[in-house]
N, C-alpha and C positions, 0 to 999 in steps of 0.2 A: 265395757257395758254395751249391752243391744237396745236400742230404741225401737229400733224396726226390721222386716224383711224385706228384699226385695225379689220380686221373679219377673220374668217375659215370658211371653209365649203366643202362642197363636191356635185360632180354634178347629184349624184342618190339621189332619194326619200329616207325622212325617212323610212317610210312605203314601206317594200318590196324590198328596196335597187335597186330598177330600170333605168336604165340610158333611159330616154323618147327624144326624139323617138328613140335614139340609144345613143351608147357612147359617138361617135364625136359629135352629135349635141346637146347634154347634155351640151359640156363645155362651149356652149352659156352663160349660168348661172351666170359665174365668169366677162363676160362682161357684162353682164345683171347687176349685182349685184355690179362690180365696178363705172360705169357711174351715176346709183340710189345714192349711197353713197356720190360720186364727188357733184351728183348735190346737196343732199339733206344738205351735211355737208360744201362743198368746200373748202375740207381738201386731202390732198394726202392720197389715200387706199392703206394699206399695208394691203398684204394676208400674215395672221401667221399660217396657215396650209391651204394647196386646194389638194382635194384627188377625183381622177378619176377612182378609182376601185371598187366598189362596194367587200365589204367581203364576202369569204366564206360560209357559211351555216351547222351548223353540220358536219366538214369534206365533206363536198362532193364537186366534180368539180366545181366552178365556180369563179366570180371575180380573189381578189389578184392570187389566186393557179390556174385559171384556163385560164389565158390568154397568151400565147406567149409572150418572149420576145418585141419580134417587135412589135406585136400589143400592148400591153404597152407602148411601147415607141413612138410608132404613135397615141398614144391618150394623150401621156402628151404633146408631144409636138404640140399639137389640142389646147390645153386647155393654154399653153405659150404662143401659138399665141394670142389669145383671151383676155389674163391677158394683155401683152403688147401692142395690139392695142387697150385696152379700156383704158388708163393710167395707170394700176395699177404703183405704185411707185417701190414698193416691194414683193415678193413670196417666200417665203420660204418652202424647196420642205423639209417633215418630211415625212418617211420610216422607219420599223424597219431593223435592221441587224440581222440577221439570221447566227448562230454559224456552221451550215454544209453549205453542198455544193451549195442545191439550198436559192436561196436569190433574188425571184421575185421586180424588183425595184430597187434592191440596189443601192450603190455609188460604192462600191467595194467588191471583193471578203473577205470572212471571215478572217479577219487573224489569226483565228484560224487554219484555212487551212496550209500546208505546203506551197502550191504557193498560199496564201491566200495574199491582197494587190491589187492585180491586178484591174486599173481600169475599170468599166461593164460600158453598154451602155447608163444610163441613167446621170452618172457622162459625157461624155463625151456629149451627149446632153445640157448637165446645162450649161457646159462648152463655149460649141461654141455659144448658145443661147446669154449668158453672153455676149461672145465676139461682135457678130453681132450684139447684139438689146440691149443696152443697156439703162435706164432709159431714157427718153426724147428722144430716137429714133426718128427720122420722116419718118412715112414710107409710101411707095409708091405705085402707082398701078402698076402692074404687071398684062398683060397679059397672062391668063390660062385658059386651058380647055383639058376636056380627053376624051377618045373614050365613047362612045355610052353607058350608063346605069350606068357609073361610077364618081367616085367623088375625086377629090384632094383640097387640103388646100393651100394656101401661101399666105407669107407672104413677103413683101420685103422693103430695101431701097434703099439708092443712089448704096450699094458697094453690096448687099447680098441678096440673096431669100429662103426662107428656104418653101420646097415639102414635102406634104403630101400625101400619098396615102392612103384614108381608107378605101379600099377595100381588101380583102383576097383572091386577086387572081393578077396576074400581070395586069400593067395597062397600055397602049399607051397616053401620055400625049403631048402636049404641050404649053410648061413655057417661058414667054419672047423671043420669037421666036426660041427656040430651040425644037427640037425633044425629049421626053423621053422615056424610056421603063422604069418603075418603078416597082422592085418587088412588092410580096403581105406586105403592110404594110410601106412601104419603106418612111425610111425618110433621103430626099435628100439636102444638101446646093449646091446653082450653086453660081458664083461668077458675076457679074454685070460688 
């Protein structure tokens, strides 16, 4: 008997490790790819790994090493939004832990560290994600829109909206009839 399916995957190309046309509109993919699955199996999709960094290269700048906290964390949770309004069931976010200081992703500081423990930004994303959008969520439209050339993400339901900014510069927004100024990258919950 099947209960469920599972897949991994990631939103850049094999070939070249590319996020098409850009990072954020790469994680289309994972909704792309959950609804496909729904309809073809009509089984709940669980993601058992989904990875929105494109690796490294030879040591040089780019991907995991070469993006901002923020911008990390405004492309995973691009790619959350996407997994929960296509149904996904389940996402299990897999990262390595990193023994020094820096630790791109992580859940929490190394506790190899002395103030090692401490929890980083994208544990505290899962977290409130978790809280507000929970499996079976029903979620709503929400009125958005942002100044002139620019582009924000959300997501909302009856209690909660969760703002993306995915631009790298500040951004004039507004979300459900409020006014925003949104850093570069900035991911914001407003409360409903």
């Amino acid at each position: 008997m099947r209960d469920f399916v599972v897949v991994d995957g990631a939103d850049y190309t094999r070939e070249g490790h590319r996020t098409i046309p850009d990072e954020f509109a790469a994680t289309e993919k994972f909704a792309d790819v959950t609804r496909w699955l729904t309809d073809v199996t009509g089984l709940p999709v669980w993601w058992a790994e989904w990875y929105v960094e494109p690796p490294a290269h030879d040591d040089r700048p780019g991907g995991r090493d070469g993006w901002s906290e923020q911008h990390r964390t405004a492309v995973q949770a691009t790619a959350m939004m996407r997994l929960a309004e296509s149904g996904a069931s389940a996402a299990f976010y897999w990262n390595p832990q990193r023994t020094g200081d820096d630790c791109p992703g992580c859940l929490w500081r190394s506790t190899h560290l002395r103030d090692g423990g401490e929890e980083l930004p994208m544990s505290r994303l899962l977290r409130r994600f978790a809280k507000e959008f929970p499996p079976g969520s029903a979620f709503r439209p929400v009125a958005a829109g942002a100044g002139r050339g620019a582009r924000i993400q959300v997501l909302a339901d009856d209690a909660a909206v969760l703002v993306v900014n995915t631009e790298h510069r500040r951004v004039a927004a507004r979300v459900d009839g409020r006014e925003l100024s949104l850093g570069p990258y900035e991911v914001r919950w407003l409360a409903r």
